[in-house]
Legacy VTK file of the C-alpha trace (Angstrom):
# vtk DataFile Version 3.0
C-alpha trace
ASCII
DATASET POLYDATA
POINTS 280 float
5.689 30.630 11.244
7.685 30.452 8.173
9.281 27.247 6.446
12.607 26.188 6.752
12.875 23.490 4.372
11.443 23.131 0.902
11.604 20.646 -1.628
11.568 22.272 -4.986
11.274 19.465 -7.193
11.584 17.604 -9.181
7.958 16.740 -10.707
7.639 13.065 -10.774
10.611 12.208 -9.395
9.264 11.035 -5.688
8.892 14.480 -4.098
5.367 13.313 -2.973
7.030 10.200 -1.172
9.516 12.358 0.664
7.244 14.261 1.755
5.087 11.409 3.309
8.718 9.907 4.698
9.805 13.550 6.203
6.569 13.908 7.804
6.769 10.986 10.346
9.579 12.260 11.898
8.803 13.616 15.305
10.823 16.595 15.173
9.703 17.569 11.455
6.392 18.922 10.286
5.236 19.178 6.699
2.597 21.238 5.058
-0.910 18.999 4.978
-1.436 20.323 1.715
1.495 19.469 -0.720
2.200 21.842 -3.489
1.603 25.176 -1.754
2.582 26.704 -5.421
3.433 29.975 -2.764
6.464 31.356 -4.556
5.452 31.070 -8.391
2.070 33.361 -7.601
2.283 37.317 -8.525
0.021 38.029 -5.385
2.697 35.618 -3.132
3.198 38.824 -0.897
-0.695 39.026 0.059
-1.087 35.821 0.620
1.517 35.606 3.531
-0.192 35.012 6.536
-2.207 32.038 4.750
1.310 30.665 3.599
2.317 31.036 6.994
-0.877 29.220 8.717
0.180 25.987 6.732
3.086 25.538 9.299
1.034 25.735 12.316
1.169 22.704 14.152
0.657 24.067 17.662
1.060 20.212 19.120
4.443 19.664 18.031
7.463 20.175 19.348
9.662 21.054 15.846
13.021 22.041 14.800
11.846 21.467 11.277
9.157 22.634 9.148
8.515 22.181 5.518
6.758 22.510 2.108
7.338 20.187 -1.578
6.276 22.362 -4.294
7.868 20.168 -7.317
7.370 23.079 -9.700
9.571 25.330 -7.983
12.051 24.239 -9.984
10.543 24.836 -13.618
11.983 27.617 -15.075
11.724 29.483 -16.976
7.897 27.579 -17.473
7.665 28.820 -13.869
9.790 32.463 -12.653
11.139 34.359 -10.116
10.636 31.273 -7.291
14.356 31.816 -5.987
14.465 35.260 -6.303
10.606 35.608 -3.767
12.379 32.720 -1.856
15.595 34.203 -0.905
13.682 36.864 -0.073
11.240 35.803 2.410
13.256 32.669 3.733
17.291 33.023 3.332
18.548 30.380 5.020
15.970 27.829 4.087
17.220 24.556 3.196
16.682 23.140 -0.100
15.854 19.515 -1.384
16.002 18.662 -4.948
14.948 14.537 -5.955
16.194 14.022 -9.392
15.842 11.099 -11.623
16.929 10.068 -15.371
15.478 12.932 -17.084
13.972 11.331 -19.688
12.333 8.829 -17.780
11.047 11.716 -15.846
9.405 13.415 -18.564
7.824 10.594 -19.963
6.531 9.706 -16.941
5.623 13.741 -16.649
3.456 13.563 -19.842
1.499 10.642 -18.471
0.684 12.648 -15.071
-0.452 15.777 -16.662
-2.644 13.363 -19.580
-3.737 11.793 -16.675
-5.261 15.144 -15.100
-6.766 15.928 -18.378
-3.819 17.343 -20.677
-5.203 16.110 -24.075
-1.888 18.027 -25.786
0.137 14.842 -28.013
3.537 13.784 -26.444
4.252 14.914 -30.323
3.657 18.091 -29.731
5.843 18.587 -26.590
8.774 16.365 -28.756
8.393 18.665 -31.919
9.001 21.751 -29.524
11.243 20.297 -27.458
13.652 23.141 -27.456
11.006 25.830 -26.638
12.944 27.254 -23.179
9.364 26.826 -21.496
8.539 23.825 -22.623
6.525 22.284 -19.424
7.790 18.692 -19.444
11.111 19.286 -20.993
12.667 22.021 -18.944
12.091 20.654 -15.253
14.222 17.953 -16.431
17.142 20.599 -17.152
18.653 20.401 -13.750
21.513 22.363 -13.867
19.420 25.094 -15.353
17.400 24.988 -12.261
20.627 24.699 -9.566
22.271 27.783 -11.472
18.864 29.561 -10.580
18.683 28.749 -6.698
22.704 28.977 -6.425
22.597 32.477 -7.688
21.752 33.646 -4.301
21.767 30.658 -2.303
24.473 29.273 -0.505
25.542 25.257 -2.162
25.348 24.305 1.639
21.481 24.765 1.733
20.693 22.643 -1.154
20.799 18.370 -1.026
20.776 16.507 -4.425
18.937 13.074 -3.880
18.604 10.457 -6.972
15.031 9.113 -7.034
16.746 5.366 -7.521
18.438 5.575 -4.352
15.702 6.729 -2.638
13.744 3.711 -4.083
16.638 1.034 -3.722
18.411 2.465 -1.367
15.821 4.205 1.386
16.964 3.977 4.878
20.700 5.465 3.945
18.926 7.836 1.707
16.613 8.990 4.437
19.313 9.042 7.173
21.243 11.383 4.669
18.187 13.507 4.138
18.016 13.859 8.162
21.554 14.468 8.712
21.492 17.692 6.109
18.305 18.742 8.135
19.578 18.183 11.420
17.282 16.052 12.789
18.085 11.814 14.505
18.795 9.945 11.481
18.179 6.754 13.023
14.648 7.592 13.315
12.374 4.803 11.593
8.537 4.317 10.693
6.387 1.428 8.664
5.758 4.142 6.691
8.877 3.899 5.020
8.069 0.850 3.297
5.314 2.828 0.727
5.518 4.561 -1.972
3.121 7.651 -3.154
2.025 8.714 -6.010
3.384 5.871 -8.561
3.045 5.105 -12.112
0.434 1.958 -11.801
-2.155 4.687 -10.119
-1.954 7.076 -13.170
-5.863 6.246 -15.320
-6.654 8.471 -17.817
-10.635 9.049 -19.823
-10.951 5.904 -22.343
-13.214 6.883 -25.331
-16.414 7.413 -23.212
-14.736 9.186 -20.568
-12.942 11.801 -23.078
-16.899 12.476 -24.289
-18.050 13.231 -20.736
-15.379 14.885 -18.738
-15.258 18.007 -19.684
-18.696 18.409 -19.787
-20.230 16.295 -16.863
-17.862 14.704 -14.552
-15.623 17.929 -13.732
-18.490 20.276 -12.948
-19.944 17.749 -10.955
-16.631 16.699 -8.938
-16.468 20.143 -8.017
-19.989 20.263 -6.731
-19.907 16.894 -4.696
-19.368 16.264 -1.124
-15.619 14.651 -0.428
-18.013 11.491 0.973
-19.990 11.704 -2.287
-16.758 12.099 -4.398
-15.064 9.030 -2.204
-17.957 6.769 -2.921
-18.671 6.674 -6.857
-14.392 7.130 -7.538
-13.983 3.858 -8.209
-16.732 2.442 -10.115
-16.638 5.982 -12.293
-13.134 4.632 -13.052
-13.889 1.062 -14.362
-16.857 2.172 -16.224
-15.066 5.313 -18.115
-10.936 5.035 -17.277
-8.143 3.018 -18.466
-4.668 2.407 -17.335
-2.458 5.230 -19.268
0.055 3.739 -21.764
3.725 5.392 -21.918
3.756 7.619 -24.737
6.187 6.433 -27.931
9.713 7.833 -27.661
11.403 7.634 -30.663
15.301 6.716 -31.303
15.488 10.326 -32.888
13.459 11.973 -30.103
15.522 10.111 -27.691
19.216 11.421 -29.135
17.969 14.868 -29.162
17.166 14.888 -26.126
20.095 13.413 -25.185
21.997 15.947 -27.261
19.944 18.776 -24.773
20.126 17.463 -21.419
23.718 15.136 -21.764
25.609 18.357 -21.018
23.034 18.998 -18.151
23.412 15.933 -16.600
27.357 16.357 -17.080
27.147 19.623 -14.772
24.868 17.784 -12.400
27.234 15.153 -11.714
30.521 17.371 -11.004
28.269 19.736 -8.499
27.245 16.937 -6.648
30.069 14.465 -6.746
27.527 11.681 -7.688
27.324 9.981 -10.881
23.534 8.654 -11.009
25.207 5.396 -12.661
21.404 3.768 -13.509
20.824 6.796 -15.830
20.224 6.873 -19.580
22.627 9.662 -20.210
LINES 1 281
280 0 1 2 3 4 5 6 7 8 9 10 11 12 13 14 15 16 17 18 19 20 21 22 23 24 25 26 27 28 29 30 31 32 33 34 35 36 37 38 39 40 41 42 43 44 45 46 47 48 49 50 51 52 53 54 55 56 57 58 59 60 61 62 63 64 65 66 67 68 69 70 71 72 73 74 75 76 77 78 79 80 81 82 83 84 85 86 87 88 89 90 91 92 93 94 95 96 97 98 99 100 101 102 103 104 105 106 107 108 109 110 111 112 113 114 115 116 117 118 119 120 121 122 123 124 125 126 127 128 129 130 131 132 133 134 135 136 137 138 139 140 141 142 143 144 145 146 147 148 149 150 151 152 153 154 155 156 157 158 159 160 161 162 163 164 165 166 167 168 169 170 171 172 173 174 175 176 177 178 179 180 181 182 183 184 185 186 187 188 189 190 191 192 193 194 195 196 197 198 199 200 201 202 203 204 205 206 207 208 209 210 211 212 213 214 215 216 217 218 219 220 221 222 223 224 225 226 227 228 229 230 231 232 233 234 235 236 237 238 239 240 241 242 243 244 245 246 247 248 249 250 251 252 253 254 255 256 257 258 259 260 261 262 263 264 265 266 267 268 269 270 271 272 273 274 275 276 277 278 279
């Protein structure tokens, strides 16, 4: 059984709380693993059947399932997805959450320092215009559209602004599940979380940068989930810290503006929305 709605991104922009909010709908069924990474692997071709097991759910009665792979939608750091996707699943229907793309990769850089990126936000700033640039160009969104509307049809791909999916969730969600074609008016508790958010992002203080690498991955890898799910939290307060925002500079700030203004420009006459609590 193949997919027949993805959400390709964006990273950090609430693609893991969709996929939580999808998933309680009785008529949809999403992948138990989030971030399948299918279409961005060489070997994607091979590994079909096990891409197909993920949408097994032989006690549900669906007309939807589905798959959030943020990255999909990361080029040219990550190539060829729409190309393998159109391919293997042509009338899929696409999701894309967007958000102010600066806040996004700010709030990028923290998620990948906070999985053990020790690169400066410097760095990425100084080489901001490198095309593959990993927390600059997912936040080039009409670079990414052009991509998928290449060969996909504009009807199979839904724009949704993180913000209104924050402030404004139920009309959001009934959107989402009118352009999927399931009962909007469906409803769940569940729609009162959210996943994946800044305040849970802890990165290695000064002890913990001196013993990751060499004690506490190896050994997470070794441990039994129960193990792993006992000593997580006191590991944390002994060796992590909250992660601070990195500094964005006025200068670093207008040139990105001066990159991602014009894609933000395209954005917004493609979708007919103006993402009015935006930067740029």
């Amino acid at each position: 059984m193949l997919p027949n709605l993805i959400i390709i991104g964006a990273p950090k922009a609430g693609t893991t709380s969709l996929h939580s909010y999808l998933d309680q709908h009785p008529r949809v069924g999403m992948a138990a693993l989030k971030e399948l990474s299918y279409f961005w692997r060489e070997d994607w071709r091979d590994r079909r059947a096990w891409y197909e097991a993920q949408f097994d759910f032989p006690d549900r009665e669906l007309s939807v399932r589905g798959e959030s792979t943020p990255f999909y939608a990361a080029y040219p750091f990550r190539q060829n997805v729409p190309e393998r996707m159109h391919e293997l699943v042509p009338d899929v229907k696409l999701i894309y959450v967007v958000r102010d793309p600066i806040d996004r990769l700010v709030s990028h850089f923290v998620q990948r320092h906070g999985d053990g990126d020790r690169a400066p936000f410097k760095r990425f700033m100084e080489e901001y215009e490198q095309p593959d640039n990993r927390i600059v160009c997912p936040s080039r969104y009409w670079l990414q559209i052009e991509r998928y509307m290449n060969i996909f049809d504009p009807s199979q791909l839904l724009v949704v602004d993180q913000h209104d999916l924050k402030t404004r969730r139920r009309e959001t969600l009934r959107e989402v599940f009118r352009f999927i074609e399931v009962d909007d008016s469906f409803e769940s508790p569940r729609f009162e979380l959210e996943l994946n958010i800044r305040a849970e992002k802890f990165g290695p203080g000064r002890l913990g940068a001196q013993v990751w690498d060499r004690v506490l991955r190896p050994a997470g890898r070794l441990a039994p989930d129960r193990v792993r799910g006992l000593v997580r939290k006191p590991v944390r307060r002994l060796l992590y810290r909250p992660i601070e925002d990195p500094v964005l500079t006025a200068e670093m700030r207008e040139r990105l503006r001066a990159m991602l203004g014009p894609e933000v420009e395209a954005l917004r006459r493609f979708t007919g929305k103006q993402f009015e609590t935006w930067s740029l």
